[in-house]
N, CA, C and O atoms as a GROMACS GRO file, in nm:
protein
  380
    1UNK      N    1   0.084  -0.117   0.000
    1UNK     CA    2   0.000   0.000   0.000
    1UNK      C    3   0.089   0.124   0.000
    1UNK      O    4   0.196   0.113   0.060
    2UNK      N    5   0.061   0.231  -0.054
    2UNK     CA    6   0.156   0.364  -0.068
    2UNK      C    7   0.143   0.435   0.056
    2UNK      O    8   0.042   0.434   0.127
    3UNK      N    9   0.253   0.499   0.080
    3UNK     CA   10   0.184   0.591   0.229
    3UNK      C   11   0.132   0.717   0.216
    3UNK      O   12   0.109   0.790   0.312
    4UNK      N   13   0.110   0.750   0.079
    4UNK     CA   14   0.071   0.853   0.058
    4UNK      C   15  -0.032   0.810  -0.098
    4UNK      O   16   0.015   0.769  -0.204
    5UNK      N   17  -0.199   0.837  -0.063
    5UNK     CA   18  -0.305   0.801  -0.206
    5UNK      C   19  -0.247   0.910  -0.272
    5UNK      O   20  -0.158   0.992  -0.249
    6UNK      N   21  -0.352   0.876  -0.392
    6UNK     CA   22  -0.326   0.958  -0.512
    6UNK      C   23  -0.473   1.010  -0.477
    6UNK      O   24  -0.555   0.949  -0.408
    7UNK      N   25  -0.491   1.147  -0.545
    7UNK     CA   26  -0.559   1.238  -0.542
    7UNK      C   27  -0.700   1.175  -0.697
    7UNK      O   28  -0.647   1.094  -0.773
    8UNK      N   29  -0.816   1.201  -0.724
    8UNK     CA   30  -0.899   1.163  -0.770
    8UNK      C   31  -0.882   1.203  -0.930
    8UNK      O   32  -0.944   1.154  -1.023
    9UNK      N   33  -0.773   1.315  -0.936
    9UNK     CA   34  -0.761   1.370  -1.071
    9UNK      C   35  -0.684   1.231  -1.114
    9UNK      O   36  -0.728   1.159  -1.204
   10UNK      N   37  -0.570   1.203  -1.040
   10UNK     CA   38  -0.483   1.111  -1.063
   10UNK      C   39  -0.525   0.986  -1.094
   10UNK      O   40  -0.453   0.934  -1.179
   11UNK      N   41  -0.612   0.921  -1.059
   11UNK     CA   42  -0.687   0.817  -1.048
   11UNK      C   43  -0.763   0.808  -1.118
   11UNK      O   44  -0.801   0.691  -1.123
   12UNK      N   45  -0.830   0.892  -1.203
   12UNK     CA   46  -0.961   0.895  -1.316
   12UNK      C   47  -0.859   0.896  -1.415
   12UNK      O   48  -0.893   0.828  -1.512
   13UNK      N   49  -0.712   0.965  -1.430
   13UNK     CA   50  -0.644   0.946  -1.522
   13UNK      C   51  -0.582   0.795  -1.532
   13UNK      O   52  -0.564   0.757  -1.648
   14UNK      N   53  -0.561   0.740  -1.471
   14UNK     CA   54  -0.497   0.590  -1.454
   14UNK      C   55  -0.601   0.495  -1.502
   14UNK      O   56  -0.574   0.403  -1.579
   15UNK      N   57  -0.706   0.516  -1.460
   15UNK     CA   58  -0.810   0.435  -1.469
   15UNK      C   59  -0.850   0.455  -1.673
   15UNK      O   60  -0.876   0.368  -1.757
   16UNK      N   61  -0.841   0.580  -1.684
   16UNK     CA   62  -0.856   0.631  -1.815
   16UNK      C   63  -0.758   0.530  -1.880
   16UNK      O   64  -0.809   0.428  -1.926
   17UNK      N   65  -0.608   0.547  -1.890
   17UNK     CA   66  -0.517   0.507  -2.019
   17UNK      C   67  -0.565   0.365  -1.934
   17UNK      O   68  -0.566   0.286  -2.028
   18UNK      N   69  -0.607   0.284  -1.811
   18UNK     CA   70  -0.621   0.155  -1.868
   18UNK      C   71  -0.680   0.106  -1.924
   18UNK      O   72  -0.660   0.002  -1.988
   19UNK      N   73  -0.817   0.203  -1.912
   19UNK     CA   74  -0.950   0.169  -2.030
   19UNK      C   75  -0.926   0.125  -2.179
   19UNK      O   76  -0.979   0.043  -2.254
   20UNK      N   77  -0.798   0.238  -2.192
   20UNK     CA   78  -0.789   0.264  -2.342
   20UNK      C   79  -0.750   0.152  -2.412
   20UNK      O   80  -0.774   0.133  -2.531
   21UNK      N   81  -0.646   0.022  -2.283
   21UNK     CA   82  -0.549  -0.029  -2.348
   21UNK      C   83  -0.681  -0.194  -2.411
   21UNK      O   84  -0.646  -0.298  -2.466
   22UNK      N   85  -0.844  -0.144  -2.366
   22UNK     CA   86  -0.915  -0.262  -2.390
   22UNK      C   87  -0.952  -0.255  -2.499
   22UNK      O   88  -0.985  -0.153  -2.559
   23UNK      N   89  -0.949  -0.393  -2.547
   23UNK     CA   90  -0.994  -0.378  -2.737
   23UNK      C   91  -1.119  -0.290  -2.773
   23UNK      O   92  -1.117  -0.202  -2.859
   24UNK      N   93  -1.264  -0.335  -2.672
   24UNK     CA   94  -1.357  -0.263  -2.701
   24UNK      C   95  -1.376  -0.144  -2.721
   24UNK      O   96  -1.478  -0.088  -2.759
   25UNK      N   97  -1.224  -0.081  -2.681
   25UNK     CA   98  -1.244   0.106  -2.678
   25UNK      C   99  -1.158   0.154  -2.805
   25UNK      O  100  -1.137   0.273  -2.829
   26UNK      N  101  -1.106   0.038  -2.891
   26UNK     CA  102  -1.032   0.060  -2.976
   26UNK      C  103  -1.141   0.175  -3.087
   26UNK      O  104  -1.254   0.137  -3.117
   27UNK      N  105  -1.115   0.243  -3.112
   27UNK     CA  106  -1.218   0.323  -3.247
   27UNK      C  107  -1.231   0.227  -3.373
   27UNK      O  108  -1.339   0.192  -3.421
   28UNK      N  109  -1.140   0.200  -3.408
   28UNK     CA  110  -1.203   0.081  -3.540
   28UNK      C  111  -1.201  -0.036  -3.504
   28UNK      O  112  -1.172  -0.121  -3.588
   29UNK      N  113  -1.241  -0.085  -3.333
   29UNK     CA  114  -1.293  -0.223  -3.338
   29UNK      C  115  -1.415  -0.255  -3.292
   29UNK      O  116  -1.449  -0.238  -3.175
   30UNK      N  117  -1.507  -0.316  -3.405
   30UNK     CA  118  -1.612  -0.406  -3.400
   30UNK      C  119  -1.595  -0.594  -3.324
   30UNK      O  120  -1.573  -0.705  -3.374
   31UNK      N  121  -1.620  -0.539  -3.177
   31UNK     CA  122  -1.576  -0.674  -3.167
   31UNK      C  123  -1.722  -0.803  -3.129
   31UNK      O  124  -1.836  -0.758  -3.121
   32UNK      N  125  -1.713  -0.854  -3.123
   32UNK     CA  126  -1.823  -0.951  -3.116
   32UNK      C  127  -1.816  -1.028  -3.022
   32UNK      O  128  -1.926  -1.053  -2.972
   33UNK      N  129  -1.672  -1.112  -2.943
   33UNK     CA  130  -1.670  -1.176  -2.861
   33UNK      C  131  -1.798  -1.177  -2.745
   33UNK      O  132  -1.864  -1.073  -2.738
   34UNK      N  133  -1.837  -1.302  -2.646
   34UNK     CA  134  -1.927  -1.270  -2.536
   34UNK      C  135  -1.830  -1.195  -2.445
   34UNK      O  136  -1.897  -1.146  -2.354
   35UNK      N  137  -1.678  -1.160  -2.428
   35UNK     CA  138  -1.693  -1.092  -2.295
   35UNK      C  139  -1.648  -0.940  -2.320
   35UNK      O  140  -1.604  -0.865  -2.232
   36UNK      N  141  -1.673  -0.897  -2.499
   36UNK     CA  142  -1.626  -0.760  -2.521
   36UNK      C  143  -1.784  -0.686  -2.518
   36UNK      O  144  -1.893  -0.717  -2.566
   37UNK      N  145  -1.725  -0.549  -2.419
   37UNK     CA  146  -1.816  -0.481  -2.391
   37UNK      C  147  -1.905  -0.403  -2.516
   37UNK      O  148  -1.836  -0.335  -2.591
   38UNK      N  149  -2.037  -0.406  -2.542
   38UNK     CA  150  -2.136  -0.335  -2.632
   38UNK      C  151  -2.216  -0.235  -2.521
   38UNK      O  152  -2.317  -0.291  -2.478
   39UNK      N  153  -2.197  -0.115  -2.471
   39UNK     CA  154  -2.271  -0.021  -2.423
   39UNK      C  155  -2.303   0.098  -2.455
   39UNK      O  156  -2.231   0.196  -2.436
   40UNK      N  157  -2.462   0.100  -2.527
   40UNK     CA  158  -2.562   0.227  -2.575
   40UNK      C  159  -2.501   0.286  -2.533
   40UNK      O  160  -2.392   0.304  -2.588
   41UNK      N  161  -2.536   0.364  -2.392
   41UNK     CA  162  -2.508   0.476  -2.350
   41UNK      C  163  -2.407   0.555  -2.322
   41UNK      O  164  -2.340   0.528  -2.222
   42UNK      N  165  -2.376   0.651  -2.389
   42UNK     CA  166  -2.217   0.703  -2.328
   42UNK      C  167  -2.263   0.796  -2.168
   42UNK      O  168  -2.163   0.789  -2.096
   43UNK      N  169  -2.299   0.821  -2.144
   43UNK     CA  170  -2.307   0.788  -1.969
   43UNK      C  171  -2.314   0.712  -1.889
   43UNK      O  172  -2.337   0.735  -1.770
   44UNK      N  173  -2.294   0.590  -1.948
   44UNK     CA  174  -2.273   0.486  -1.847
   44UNK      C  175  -2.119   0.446  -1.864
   44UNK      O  176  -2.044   0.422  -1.769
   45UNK      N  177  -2.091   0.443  -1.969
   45UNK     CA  178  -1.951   0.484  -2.038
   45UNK      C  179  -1.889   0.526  -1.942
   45UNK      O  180  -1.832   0.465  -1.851
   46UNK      N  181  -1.900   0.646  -1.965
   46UNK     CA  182  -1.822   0.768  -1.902
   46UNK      C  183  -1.868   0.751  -1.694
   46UNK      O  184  -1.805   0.815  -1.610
   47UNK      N  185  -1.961   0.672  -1.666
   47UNK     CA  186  -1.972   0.664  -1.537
   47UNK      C  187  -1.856   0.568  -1.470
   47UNK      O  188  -1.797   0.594  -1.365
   48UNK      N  189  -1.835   0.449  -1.555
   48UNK     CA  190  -1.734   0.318  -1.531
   48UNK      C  191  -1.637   0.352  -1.600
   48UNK      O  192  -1.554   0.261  -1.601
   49UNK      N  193  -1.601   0.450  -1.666
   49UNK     CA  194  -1.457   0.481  -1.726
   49UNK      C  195  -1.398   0.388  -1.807
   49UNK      O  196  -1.286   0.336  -1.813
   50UNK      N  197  -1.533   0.376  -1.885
   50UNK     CA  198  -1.513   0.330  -1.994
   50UNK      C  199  -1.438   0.133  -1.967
   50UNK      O  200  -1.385   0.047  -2.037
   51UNK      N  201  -1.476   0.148  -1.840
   51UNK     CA  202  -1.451  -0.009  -1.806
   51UNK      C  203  -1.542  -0.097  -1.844
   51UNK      O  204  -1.649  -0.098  -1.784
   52UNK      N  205  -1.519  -0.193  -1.956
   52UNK     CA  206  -1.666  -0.252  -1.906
   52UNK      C  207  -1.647  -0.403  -2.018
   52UNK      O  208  -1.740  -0.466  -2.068
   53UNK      N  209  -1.509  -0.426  -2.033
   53UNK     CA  210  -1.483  -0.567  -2.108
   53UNK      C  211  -1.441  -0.673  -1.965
   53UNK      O  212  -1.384  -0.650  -1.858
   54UNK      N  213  -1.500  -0.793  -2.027
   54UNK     CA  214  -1.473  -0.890  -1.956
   54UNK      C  215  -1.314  -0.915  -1.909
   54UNK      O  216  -1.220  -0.851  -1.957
   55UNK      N  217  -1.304  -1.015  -1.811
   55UNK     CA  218  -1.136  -1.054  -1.788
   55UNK      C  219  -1.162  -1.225  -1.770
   55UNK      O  220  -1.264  -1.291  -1.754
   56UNK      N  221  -1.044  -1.253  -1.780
   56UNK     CA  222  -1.019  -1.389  -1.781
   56UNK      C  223  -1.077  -1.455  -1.879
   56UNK      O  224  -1.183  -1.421  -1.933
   57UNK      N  225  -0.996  -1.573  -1.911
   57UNK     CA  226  -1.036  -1.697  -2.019
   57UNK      C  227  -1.090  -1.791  -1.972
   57UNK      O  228  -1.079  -1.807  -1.850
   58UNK      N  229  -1.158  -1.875  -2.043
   58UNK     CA  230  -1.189  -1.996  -2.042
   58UNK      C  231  -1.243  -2.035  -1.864
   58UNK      O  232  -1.205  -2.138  -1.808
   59UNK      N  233  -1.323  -1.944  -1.807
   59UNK     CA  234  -1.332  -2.005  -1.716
   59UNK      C  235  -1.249  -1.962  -1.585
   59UNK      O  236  -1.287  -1.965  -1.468
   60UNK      N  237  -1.139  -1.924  -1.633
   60UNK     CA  238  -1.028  -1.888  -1.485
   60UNK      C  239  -1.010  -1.724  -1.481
   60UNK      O  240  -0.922  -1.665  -1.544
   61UNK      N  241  -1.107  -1.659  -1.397
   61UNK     CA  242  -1.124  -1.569  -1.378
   61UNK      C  243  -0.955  -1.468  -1.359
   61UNK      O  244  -0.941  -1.347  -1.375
   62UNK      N  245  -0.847  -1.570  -1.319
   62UNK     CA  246  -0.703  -1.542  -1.284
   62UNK      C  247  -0.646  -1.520  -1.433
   62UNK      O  248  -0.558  -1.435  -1.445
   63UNK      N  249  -0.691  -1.596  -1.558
   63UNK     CA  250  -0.609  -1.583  -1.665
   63UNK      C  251  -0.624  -1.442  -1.732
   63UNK      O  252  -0.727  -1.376  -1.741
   64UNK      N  253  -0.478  -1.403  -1.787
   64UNK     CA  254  -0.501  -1.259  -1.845
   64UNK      C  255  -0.631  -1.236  -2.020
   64UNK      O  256  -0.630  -1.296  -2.128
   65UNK      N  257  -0.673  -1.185  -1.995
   65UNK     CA  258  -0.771  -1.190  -2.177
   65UNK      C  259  -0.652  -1.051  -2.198
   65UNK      O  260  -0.605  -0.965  -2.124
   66UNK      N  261  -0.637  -1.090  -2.343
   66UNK     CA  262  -0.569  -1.041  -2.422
   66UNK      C  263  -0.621  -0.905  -2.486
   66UNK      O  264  -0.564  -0.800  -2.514
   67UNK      N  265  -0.749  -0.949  -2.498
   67UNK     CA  266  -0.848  -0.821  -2.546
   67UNK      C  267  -0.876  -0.707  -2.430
   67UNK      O  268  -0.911  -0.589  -2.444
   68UNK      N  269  -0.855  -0.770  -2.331
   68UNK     CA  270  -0.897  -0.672  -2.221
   68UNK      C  271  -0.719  -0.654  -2.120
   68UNK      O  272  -0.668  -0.695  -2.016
   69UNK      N  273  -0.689  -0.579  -2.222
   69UNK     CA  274  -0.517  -0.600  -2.081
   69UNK      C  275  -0.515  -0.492  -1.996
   69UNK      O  276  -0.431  -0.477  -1.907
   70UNK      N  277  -0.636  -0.391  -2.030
   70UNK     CA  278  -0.630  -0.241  -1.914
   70UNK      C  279  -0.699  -0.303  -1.809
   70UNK      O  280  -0.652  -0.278  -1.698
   71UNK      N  281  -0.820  -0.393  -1.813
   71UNK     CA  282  -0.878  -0.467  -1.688
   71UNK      C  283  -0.814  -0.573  -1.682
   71UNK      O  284  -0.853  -0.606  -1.570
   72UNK      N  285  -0.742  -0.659  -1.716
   72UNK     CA  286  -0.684  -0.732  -1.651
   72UNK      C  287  -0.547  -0.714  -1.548
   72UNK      O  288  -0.508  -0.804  -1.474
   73UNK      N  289  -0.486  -0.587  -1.557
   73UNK     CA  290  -0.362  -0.568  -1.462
   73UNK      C  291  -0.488  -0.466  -1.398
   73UNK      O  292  -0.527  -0.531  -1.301
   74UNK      N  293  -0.549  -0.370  -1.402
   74UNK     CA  294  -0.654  -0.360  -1.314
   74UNK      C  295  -0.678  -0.445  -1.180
   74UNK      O  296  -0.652  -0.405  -1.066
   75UNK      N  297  -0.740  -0.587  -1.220
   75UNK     CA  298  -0.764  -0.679  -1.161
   75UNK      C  299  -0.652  -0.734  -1.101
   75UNK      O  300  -0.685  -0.786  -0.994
   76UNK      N  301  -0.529  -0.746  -1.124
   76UNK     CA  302  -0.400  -0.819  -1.083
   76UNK      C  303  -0.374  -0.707  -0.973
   76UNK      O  304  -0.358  -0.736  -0.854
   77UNK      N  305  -0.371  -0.570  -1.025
   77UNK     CA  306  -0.300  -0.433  -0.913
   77UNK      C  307  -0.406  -0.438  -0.782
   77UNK      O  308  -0.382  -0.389  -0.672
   78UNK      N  309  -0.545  -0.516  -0.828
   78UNK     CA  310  -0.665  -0.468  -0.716
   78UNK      C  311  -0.626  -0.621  -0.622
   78UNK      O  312  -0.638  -0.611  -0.500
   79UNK      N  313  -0.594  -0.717  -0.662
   79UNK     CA  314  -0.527  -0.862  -0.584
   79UNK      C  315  -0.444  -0.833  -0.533
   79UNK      O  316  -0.470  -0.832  -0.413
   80UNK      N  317  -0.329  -0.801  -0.557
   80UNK     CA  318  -0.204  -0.705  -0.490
   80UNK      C  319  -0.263  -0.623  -0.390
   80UNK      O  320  -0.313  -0.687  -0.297
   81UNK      N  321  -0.269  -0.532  -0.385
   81UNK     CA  322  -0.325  -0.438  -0.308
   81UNK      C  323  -0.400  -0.472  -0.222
   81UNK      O  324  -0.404  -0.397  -0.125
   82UNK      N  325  -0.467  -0.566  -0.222
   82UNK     CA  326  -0.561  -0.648  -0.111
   82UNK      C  327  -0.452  -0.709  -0.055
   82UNK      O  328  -0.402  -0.668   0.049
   83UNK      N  329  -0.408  -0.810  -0.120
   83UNK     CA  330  -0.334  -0.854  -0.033
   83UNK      C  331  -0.220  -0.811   0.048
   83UNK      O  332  -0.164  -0.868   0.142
   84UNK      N  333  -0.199  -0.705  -0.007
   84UNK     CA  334  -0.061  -0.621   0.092
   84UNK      C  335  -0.159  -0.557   0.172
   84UNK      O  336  -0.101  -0.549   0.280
   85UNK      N  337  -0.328  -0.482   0.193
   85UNK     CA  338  -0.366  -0.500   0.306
   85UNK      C  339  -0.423  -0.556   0.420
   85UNK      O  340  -0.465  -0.507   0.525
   86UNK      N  341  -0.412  -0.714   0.363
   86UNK     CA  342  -0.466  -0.794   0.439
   86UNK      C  343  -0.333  -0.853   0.533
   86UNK      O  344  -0.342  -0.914   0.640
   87UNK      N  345  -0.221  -0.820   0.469
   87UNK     CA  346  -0.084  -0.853   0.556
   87UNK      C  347  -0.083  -0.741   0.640
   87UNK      O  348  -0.098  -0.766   0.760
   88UNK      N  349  -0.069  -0.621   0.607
   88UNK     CA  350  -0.120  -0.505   0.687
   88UNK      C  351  -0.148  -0.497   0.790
   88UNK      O  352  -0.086  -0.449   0.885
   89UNK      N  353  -0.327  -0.581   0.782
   89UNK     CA  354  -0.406  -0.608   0.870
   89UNK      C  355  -0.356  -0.695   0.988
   89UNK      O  356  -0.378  -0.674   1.108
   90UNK      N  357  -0.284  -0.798   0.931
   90UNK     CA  358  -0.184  -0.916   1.028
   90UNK      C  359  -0.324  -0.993   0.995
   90UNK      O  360  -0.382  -1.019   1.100
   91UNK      N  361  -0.381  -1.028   0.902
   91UNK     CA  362  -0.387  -1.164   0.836
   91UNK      C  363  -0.353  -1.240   0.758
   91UNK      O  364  -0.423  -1.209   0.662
   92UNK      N  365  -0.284  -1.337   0.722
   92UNK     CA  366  -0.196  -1.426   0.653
   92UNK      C  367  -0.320  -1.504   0.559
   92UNK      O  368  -0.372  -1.607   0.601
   93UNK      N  369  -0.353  -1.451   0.448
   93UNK     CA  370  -0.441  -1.582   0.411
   93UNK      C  371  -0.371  -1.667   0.280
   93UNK      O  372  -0.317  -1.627   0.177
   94UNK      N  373  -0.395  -1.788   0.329
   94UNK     CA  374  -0.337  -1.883   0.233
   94UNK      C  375  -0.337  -1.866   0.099
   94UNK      O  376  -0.420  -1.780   0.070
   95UNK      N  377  -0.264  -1.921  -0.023
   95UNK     CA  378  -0.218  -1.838  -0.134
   95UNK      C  379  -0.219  -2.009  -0.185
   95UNK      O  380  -0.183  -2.040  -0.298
   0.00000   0.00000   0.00000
């Protein structure tokens, strides 16, 4: 955990370029897959920051999707981070 957060400007920006790095936000991609995101509304868009493609393959919510690599280290930095505060906390949970 940092000993010092980041401020909300900082964080809508981070969250931003990881959005970007998901196929679904690509501008010339039509994608079709079931776990690439299709959402009408650009306010809902713009509410989830543009988050909104699936992660993991085949089942293992742990495997990286290729199409989605801004939510998948997302998801890896948000496991991390738990777990450095659950050591924190002085709970040890099995791995």
């Amino acid at each position: 955990m940092p000993e010092e957060g980041w401020d909300d400007r900082v964080i809508e920006q981070f969250l931003s370029e990881l959005s970007a790095m998901d196929s679904n936000n690509f501008p010339e991609n039509i994608g079709v897959g079931e776990r690439e995101a299709r959402v009408f509304s650009s306010l809902v868009s713009r509410r989830h920051i543009w988050m909104s493609h699936g992660i993991g393959r085949s089942g293992d919510i742990n495997a990286e999707q290729p199409k989605a690599a801004g939510s998948s280290l997302l998801y890896k930095l948000t496991n991390c981070m738990t777990m450095d505060a659950l050591h924190i906390a002085g709970t040890y949970p099995t791995h």
